[in-house]
C-alpha positions in Angstrom: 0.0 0.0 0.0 1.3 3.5 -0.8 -0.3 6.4 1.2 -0.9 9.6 -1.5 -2.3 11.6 0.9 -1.3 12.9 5.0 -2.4 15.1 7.8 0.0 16.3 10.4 -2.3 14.5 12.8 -2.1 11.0 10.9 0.6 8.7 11.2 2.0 6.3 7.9 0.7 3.3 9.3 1.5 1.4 6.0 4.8 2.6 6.0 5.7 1.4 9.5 3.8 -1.8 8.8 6.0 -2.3 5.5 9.2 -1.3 7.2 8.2 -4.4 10.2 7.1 -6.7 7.7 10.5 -6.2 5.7 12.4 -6.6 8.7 10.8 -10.3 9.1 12.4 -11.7 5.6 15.5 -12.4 4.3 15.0 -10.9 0.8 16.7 -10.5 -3.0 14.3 -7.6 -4.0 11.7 -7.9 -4.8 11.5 -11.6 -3.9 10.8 -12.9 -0.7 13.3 -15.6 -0.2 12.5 -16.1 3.3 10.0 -15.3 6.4 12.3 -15.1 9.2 9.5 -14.1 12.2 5.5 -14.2 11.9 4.0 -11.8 13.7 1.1 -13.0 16.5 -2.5 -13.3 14.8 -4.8 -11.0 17.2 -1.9 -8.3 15.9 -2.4 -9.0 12.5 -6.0 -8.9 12.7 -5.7 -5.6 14.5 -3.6 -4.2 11.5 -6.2 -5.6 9.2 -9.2 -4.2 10.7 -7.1 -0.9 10.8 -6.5 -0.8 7.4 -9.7 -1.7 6.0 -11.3 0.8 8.7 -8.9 4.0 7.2 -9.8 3.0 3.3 -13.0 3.3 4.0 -12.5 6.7 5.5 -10.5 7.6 2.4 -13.4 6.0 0.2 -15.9 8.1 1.9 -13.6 11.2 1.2 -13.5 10.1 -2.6 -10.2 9.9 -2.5 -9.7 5.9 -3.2 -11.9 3.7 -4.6 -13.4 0.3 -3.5 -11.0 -2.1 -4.6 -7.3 -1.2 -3.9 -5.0 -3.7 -4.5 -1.1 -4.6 -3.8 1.3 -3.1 -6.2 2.7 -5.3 -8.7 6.8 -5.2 -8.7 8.3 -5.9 -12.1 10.5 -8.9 -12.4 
């Protein structure tokens, strides 16, 4: 996820979330050769509800639509 749009009162959650999930593999970008730690599941589900909680913010602003999906790296 990429955030396009900040507040001064809102933190980059996906940025922090993508900098601790990168820390958790042993990569050779953009492959993920490894996952070295797996984070508990009631955290995860926190993030998740999180993030689907704060697109639908942005979706009621018009600023994203209703189907985001991941970014595609290129081989």
């Amino acid at each position: 996820m990429q955030s396009f749009y900040r507040l001064p009162t809102a933190n980059s959650m996906a940025t922090a979330l993508d900098i601790r999930l990168r820390d958790n593999q042993r990569r050779d970008k953009p492959t993920v050769l490894e996952v070295l730690r797996v984070e508990p599941r009631q955290l995860v589900e926190r993030w998740t509800a999180q993030l689907c909680a704060a697109v639908a913010w942005l979706e009621s602003l018009g600023l994203t639509h209703n189907d985001p999906a991941p970014r595609q790296h290129a081989p």
